[in-house]
NUTILUM-694513 format. One record per residue: residue number from 1; residue in one letter; x, y, z of N, C-alpha, C in turn. Coordinates in nm, 3 decimals, always signed. Last residue first. Layout:
BEGIN
NUM;A;X;Y;Z;X;Y;Z;X;Y;Z
...
//
This chain:
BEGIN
245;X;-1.106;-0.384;-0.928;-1.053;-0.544;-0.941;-1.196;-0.624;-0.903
244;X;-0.911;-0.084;-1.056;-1.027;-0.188;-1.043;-1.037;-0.333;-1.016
243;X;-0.704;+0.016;-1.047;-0.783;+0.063;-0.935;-0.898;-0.051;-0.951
242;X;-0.604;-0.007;-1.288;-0.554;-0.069;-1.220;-0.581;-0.087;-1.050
241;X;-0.588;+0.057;-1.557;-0.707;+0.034;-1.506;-0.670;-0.073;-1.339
240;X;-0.338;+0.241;-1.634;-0.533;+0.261;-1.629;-0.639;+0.226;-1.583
239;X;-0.155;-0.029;-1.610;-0.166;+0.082;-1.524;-0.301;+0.173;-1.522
238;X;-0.225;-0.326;-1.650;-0.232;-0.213;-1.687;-0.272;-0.079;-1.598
237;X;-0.212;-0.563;-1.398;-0.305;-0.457;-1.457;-0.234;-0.400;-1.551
236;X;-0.122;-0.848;-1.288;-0.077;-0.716;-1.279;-0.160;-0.679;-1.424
235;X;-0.191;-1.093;-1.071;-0.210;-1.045;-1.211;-0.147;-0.876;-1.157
234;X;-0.022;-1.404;-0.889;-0.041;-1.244;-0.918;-0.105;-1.220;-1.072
233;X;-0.081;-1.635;-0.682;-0.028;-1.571;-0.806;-0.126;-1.435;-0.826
232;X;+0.143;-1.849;-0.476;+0.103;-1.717;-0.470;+0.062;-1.639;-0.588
231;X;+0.084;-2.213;-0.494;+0.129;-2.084;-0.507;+0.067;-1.977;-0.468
230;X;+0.152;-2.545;-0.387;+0.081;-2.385;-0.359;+0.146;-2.295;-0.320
229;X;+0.342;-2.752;-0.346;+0.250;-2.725;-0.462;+0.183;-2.564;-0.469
228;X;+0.375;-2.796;-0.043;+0.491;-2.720;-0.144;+0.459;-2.687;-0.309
227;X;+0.112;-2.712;+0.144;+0.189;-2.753;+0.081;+0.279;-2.689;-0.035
226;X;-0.148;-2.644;+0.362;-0.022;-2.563;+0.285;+0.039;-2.685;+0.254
225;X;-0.398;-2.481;+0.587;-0.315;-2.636;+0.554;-0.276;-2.508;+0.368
224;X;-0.546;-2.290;+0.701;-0.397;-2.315;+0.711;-0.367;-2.419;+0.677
223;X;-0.824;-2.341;+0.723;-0.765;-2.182;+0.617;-0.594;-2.210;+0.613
222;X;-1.063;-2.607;+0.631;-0.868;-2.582;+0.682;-0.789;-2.406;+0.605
221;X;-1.244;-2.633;+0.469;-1.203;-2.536;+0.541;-1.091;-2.506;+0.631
220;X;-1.350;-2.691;+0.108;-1.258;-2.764;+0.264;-1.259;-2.628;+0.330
219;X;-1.479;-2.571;-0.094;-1.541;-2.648;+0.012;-1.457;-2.698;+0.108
218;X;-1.444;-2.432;-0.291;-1.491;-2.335;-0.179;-1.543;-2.480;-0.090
217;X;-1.218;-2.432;-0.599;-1.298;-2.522;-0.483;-1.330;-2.388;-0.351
216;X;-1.148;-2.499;-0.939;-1.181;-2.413;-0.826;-1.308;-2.484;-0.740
215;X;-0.952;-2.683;-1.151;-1.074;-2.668;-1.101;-1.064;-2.564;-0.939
214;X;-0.713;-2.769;-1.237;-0.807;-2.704;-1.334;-0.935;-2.714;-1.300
213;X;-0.556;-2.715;-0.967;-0.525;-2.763;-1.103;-0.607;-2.706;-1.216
212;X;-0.738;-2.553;-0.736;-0.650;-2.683;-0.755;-0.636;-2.755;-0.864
211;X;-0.788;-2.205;-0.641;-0.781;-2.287;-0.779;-0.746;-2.413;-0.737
210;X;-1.012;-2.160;-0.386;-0.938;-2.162;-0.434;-0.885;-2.229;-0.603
209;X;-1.140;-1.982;-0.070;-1.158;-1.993;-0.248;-1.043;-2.004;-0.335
208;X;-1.204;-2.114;+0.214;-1.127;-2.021;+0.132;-1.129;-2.074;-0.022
207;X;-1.524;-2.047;+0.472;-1.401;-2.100;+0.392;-1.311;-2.031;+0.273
206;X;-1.727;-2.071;+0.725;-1.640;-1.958;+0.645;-1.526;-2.047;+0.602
205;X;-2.064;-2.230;+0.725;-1.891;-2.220;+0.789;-1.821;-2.074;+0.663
204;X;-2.238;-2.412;+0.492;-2.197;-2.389;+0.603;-2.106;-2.303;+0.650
203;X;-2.385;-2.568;+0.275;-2.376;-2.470;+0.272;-2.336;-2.375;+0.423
202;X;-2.340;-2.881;+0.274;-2.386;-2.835;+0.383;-2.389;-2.727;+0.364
201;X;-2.203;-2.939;+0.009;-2.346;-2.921;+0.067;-2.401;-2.920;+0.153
200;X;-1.930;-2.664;-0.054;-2.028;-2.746;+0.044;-2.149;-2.793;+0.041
199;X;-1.849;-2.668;-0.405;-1.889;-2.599;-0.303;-1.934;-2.700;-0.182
198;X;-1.640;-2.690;-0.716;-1.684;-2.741;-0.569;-1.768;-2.627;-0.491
197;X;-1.615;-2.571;-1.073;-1.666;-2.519;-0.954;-1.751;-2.631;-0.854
196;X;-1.497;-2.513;-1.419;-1.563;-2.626;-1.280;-1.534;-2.548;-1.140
195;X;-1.531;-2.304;-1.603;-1.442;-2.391;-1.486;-1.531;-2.440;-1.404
194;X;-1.601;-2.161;-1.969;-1.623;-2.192;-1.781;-1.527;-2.295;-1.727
193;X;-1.552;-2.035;-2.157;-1.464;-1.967;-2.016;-1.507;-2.010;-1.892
192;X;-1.784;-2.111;-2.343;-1.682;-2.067;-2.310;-1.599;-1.979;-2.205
191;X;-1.937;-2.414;-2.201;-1.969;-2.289;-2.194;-1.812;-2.169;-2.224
190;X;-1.896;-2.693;-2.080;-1.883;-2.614;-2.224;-1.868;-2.485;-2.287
189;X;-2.154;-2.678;-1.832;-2.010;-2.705;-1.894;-2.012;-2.714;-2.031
188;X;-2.297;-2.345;-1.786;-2.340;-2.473;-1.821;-2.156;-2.535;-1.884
187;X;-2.294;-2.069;-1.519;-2.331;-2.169;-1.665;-2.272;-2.304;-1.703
186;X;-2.323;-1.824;-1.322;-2.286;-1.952;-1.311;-2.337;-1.999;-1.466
185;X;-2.078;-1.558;-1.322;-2.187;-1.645;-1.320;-2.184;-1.746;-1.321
184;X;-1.904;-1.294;-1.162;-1.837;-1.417;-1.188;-1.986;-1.437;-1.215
183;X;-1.913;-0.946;-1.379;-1.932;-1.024;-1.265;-1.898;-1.214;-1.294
182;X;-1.898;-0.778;-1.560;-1.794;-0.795;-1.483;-1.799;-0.874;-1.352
181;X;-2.071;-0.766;-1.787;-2.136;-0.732;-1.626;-2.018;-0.708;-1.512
180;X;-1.914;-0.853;-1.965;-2.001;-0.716;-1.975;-2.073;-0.668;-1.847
179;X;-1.750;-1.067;-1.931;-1.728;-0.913;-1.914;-1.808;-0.846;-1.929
178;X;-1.839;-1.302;-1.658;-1.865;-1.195;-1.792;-1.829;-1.053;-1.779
177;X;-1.677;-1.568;-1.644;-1.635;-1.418;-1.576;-1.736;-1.384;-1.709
176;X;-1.852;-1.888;-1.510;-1.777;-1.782;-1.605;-1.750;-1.648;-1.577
175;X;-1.897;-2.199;-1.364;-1.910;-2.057;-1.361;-1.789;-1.984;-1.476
174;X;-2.100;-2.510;-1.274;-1.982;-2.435;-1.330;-1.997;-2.302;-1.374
173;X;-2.114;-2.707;-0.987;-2.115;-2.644;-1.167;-2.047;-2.574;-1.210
172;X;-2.270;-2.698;-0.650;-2.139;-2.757;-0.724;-2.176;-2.738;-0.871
171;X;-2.449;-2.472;-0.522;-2.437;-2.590;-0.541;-2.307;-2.621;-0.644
170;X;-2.396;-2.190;-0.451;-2.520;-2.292;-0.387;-2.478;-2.473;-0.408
169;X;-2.269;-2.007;-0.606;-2.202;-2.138;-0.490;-2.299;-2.187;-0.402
168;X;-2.415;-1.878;-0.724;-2.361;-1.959;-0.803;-2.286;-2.072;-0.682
167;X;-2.505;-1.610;-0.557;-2.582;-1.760;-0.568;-2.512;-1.904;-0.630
166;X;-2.314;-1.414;-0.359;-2.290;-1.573;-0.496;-2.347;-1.653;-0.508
165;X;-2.290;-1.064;-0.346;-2.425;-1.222;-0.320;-2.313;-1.309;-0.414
164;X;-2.017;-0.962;-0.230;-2.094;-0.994;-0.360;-2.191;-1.136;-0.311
163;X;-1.790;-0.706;-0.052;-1.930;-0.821;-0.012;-1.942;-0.847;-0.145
162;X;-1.510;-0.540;+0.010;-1.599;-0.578;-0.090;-1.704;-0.678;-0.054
161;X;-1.218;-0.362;+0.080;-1.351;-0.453;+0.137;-1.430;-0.410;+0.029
160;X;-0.994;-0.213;+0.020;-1.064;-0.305;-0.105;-1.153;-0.371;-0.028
159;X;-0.867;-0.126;+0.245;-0.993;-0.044;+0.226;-1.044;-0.106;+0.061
158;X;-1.012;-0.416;+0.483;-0.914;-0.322;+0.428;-0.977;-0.238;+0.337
157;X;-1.094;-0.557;+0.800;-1.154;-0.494;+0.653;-0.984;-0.448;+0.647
156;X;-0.969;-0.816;+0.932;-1.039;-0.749;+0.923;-1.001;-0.706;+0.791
155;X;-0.996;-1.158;+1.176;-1.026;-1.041;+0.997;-1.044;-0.903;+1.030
154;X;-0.761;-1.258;+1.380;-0.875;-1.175;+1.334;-0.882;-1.164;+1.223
153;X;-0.508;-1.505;+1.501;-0.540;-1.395;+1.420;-0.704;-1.400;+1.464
152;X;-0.361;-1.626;+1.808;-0.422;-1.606;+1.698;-0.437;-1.479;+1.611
151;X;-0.169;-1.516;+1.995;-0.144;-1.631;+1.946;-0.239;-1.683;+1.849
150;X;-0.229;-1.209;+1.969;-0.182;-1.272;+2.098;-0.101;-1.374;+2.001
149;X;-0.366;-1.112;+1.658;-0.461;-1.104;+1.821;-0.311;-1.253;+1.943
148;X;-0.320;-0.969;+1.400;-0.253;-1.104;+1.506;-0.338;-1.033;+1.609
147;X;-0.512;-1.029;+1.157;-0.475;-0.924;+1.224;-0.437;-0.997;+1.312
146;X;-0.571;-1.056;+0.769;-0.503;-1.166;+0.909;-0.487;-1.008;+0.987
145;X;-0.784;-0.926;+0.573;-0.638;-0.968;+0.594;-0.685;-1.026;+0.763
144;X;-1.054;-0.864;+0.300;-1.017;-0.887;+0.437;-0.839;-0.936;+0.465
143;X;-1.104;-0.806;+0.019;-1.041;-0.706;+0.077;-1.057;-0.724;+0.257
142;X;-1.400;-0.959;-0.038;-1.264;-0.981;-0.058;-1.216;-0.823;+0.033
141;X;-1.610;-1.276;-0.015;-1.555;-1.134;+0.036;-1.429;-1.127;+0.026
140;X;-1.905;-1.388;-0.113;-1.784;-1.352;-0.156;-1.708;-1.246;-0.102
139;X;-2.198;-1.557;-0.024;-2.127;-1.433;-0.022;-2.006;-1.454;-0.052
138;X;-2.442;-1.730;+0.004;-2.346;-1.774;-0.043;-2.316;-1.606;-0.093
137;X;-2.803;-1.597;+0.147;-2.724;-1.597;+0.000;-2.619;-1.618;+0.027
136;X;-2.901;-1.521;+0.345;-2.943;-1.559;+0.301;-2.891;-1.690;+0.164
135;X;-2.698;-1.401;+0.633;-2.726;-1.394;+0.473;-2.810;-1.543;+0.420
134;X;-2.755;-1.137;+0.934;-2.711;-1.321;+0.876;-2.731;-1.308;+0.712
133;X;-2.599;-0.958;+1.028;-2.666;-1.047;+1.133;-2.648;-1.219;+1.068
132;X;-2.352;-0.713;+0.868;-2.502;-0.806;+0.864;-2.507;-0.904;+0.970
131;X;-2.141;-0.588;+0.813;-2.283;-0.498;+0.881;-2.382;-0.553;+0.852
130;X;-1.912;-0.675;+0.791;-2.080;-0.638;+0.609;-2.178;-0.583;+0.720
129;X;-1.829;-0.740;+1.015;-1.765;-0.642;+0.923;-1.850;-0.591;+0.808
128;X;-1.978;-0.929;+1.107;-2.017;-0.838;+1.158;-1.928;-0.664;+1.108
127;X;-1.894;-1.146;+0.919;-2.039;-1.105;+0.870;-2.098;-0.968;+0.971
126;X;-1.712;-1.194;+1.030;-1.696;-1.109;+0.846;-1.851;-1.030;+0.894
125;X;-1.722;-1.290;+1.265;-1.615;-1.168;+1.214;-1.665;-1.092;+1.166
124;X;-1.867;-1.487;+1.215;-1.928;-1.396;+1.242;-1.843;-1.280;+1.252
123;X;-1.617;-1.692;+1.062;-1.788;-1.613;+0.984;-1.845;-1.534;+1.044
122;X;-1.457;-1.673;+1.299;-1.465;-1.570;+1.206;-1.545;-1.546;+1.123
121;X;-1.657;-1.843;+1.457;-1.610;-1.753;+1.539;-1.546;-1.622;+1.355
120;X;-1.677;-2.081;+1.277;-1.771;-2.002;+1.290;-1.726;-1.890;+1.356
119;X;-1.525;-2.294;+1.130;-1.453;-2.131;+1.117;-1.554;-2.016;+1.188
118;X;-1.809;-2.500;+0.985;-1.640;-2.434;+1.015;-1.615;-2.278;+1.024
117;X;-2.136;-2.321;+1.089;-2.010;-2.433;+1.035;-1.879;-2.403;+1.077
116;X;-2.460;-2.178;+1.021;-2.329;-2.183;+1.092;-2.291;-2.355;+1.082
115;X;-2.536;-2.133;+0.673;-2.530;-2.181;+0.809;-2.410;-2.154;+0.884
114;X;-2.459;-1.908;+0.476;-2.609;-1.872;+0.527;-2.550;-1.975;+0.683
113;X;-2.122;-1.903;+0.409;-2.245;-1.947;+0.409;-2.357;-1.942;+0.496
112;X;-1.836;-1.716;+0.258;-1.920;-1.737;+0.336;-2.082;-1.793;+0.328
111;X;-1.484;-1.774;+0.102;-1.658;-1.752;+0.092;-1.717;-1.746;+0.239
110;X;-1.317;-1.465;+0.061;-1.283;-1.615;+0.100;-1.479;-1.631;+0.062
109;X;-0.954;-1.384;-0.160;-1.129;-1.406;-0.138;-1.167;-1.509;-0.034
108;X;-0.757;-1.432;-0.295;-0.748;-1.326;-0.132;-0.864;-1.337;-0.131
107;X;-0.693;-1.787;-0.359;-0.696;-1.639;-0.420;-0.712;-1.558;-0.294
106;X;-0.451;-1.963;-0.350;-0.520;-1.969;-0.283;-0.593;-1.805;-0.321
105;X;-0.345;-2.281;-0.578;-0.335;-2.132;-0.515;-0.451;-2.098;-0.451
104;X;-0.217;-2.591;-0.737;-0.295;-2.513;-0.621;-0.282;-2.361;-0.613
103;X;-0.055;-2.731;-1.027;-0.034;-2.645;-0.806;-0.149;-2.596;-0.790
102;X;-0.046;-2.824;-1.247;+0.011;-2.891;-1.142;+0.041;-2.831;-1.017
101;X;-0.134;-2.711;-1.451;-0.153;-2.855;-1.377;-0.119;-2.901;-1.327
100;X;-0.021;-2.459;-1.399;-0.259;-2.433;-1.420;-0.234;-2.633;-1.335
99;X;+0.142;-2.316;-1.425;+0.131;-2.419;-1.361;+0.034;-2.481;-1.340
98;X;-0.055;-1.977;-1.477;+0.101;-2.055;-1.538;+0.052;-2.160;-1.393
97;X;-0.350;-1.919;-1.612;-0.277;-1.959;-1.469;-0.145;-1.985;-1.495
96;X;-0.471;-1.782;-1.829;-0.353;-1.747;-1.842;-0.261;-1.791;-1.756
95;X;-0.741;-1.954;-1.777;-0.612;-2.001;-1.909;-0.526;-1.945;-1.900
94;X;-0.846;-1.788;-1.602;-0.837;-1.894;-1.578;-0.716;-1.920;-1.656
93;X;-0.920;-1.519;-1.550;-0.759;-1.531;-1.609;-0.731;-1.671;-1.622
92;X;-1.137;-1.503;-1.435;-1.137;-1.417;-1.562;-0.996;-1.485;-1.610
91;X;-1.126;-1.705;-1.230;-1.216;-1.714;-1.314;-1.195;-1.647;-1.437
90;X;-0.901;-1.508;-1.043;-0.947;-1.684;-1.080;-0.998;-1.745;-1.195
89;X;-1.092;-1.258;-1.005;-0.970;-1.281;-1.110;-0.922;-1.451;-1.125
88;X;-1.270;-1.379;-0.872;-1.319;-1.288;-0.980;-1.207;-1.330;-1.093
87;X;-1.079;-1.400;-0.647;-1.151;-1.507;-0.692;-1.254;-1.486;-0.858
86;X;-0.772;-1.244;-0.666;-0.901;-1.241;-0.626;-1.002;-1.376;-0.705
85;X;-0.407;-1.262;-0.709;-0.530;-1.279;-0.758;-0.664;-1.304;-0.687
84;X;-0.254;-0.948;-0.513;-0.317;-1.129;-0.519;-0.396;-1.143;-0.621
83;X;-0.159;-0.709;-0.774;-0.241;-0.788;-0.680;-0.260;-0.920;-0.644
82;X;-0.005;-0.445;-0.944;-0.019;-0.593;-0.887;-0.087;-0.628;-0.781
81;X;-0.038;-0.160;-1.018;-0.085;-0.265;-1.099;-0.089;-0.424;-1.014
80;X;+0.286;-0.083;-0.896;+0.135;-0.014;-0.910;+0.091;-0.142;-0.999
79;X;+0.609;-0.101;-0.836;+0.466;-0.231;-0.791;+0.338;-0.194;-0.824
78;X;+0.678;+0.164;-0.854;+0.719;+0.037;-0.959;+0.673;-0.095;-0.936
77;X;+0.547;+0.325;-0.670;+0.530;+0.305;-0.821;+0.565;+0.188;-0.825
76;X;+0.567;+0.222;-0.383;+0.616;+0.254;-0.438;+0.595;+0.237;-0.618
75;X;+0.346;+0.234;-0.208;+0.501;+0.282;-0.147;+0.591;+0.338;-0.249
74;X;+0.096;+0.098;-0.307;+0.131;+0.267;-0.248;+0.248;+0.271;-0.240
73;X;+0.251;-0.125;-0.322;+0.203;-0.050;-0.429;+0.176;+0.059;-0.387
72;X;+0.296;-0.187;-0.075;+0.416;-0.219;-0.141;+0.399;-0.099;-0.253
71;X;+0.011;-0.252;-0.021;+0.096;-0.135;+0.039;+0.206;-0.125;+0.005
70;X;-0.044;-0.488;-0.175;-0.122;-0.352;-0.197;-0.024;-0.195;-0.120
69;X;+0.119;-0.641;-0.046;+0.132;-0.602;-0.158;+0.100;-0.473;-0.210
68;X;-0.011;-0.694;+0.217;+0.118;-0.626;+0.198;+0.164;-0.589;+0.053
67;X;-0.284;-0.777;+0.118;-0.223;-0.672;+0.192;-0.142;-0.575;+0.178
66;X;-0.190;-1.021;+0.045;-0.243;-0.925;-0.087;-0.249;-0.811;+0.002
65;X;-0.079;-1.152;+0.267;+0.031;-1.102;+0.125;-0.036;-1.046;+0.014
64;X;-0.299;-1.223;+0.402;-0.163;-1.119;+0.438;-0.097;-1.042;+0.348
63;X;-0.429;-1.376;+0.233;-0.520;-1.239;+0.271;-0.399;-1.195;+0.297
62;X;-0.236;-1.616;+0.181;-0.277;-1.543;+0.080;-0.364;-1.397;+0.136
61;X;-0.234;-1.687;+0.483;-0.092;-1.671;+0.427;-0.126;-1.531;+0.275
60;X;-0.459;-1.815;+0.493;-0.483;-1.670;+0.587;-0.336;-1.580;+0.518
59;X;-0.486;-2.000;+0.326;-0.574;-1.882;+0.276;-0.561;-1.759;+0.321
58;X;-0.172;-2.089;+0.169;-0.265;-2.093;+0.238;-0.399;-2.030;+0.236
57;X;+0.108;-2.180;-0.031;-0.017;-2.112;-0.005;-0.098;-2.178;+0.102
56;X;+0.382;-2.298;-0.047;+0.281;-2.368;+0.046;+0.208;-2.180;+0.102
55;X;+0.564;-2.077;-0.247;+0.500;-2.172;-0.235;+0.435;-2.190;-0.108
54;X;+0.714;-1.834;-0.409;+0.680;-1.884;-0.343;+0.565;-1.949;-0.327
53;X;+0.975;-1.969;-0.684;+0.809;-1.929;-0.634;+0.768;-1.937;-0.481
52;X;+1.286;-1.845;-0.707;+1.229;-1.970;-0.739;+1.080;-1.959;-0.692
51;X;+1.482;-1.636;-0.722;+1.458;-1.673;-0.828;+1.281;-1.772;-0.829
50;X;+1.674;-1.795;-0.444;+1.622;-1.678;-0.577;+1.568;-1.740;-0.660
49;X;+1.489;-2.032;-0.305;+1.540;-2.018;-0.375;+1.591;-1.900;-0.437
48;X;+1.327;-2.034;+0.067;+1.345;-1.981;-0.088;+1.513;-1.960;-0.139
47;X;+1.307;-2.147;+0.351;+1.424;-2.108;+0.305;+1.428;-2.136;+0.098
46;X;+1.001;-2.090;+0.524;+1.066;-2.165;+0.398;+1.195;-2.101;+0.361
45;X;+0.871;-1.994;+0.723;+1.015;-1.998;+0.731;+1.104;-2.080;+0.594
44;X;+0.591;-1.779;+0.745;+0.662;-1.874;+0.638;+0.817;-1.885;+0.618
43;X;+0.324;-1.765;+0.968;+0.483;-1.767;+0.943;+0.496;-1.866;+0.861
42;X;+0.104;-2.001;+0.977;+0.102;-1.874;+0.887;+0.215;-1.802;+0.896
41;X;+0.189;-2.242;+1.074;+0.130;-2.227;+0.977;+0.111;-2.132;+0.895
40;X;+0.248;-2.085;+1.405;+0.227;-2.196;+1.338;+0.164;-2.227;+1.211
39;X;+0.383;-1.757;+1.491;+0.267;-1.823;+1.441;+0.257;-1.925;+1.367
38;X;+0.687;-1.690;+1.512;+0.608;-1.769;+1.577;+0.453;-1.827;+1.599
37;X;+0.532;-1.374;+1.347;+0.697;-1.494;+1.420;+0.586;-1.542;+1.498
36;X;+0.379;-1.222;+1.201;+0.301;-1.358;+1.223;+0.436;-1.433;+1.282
35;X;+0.509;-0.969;+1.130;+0.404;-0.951;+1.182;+0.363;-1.067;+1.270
34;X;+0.735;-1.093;+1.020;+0.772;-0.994;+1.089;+0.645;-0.968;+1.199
33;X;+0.654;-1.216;+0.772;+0.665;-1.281;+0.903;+0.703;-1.237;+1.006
32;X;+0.517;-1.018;+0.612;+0.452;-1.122;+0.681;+0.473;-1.241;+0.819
31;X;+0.786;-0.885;+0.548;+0.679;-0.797;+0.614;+0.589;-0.892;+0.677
30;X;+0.915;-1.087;+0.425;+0.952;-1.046;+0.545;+0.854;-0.966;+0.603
29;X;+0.777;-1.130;+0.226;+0.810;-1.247;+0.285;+0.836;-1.198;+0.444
28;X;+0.763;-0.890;+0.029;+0.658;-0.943;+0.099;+0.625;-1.081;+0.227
27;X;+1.055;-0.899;+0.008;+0.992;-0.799;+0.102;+0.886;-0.821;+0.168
26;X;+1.059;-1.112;-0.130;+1.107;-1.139;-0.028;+1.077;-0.997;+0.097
25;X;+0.953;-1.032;-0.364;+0.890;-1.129;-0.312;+0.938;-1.120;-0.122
24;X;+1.125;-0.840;-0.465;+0.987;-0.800;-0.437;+0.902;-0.895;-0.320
23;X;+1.334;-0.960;-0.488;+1.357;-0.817;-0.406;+1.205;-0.822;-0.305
22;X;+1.226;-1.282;-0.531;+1.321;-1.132;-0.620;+1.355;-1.097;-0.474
21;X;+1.049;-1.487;-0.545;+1.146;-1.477;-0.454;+1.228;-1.413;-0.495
20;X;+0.747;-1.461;-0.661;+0.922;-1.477;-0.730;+0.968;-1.451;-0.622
19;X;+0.407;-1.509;-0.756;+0.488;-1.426;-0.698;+0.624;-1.502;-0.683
18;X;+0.348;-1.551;-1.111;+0.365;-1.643;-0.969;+0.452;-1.501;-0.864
17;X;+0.102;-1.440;-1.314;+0.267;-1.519;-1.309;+0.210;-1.543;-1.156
16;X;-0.052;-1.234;-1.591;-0.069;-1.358;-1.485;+0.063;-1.398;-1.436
15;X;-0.174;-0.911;-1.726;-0.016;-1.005;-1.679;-0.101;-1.145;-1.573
14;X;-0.344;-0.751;-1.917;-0.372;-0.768;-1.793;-0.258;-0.950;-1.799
13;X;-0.200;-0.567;-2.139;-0.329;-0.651;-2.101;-0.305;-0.726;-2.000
12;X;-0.025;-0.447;-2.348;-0.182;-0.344;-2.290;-0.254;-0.448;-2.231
11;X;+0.324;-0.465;-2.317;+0.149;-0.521;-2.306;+0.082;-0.471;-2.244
10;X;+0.574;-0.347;-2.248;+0.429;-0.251;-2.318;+0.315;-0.314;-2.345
9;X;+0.703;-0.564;-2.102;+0.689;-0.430;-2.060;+0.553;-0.343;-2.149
8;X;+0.587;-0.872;-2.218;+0.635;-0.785;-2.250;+0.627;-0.667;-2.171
7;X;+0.676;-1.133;-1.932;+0.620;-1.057;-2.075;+0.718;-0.919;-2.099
6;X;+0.615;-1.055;-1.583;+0.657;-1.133;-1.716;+0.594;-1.036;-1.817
5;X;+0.646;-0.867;-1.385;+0.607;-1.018;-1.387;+0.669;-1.081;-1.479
4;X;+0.799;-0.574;-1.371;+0.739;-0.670;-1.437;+0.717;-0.821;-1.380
3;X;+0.834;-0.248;-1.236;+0.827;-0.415;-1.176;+0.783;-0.511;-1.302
2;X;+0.898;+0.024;-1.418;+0.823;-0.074;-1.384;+0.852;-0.226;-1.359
1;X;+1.093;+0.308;-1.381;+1.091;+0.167;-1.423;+0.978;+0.095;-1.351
//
């Protein structure tokens, strides 16, 4: 048997929903706070509903729980296919968001910028995880998680580490998923499948990539501010193609 999100069980096409305070959810609930007790902001003592979403996303909250997911999915078939949504996936699944108007989420991506800024102690984290000094170019990185160090966290890699230049977050417009390249671009409003897109103009600091209603933002840097609006959301694959993201 397969985990479903939603829908139909034999849809050939790539699922959107909310992570659920099930079995599933709450495993991922407990594995996170098991790791992060007593960590302010990133422990999540919310006393969930069955049934009901989990909520007050974050960014470091969202790297943990695509983690633990991913290892949920080794563990056990009946999770194969599911993932945080990634910032890629943001963009490609825009219209399928459920709650698209009214919550927030935080995808497992975060950005990084050419200056030093917010968060600098982990921009040089990342940037000493890409086996780079410095970038030129507005970067995209995904496949990092929370590592508890004492009373803080670390980044580090997982084995979905990924780098992508993003010129497109130079400046504030708007961007599309193309499938034929499979990459996120940037184009013109109107454009079918584009979304509005924030960025810093200070091009600065390490920050987190996120949806807020019907627009995606890379410019605050608070990785731990959370509210009861922000979700956790998931796409689940088709099993074939489900290595890819």
């Amino acid at each position: 048997m397969v985990y479903q999100l939603l829908g139909n069980p034999v849809q050939p096409v790539p699922i959107v929903g909310n992570l659920i305070y099930d079995n599933f959810g709450r495993e991922v609930l407990n594995r996170h706070n098991e790791r992060f007790q007593g960590l302010n902001r990133i422990e999540d003592l919310t006393h969930y509903q069955e049934g009901n979403p989990v909520s007050f996303s974050n960014t470091i909250r969202a790297l943990s729980y695509a983690q633990i997911i991913d290892e949920l999915a080794r563990e056990n078939p009946e999770y194969a296919g599911i993932r945080v949504l990634t910032f890629k996936d943001a963009v490609r699944f825009f219209s399928a968001v459920p709650e698209r108007d009214s919550t927030y989420a935080d995808t497992s991506s975060i950005s990084l910028f050419p200056k030093e800024g917010p968060n600098e102690e982990l921009r040089r984290q990342v940037l000493n995880l890409a086996e780079r000094t410095q970038t030129d170019v507005p970067l995209v990185v995904d496949g990092l998680t929370p590592d508890r160090t004492g009373d803080s966290f670390a980044l580090t890699r997982t084995d979905r580490f990924k780098v992508t230049e993003a010129p497109y977050l130079r400046k504030d417009g708007f961007v599309k998923y193309n499938q034929e390249t499979d990459k996120v671009e940037q184009c013109k409003e109107g454009d079918k499948g584009s979304v509005r897109l924030y960025v810093p103009d200070s091009q600065s600091g390490l920050r987190g990539l996120y949806r807020d209603r019907d627009e995606l933002y890379s410019r605050y840097d608070d990785l731990l501010s959370s509210n009861e609006a922000g979700r956790v959301q998931l796409v689940q694959e088709p099993l074939a193609r489900a290595e890819n993201f």
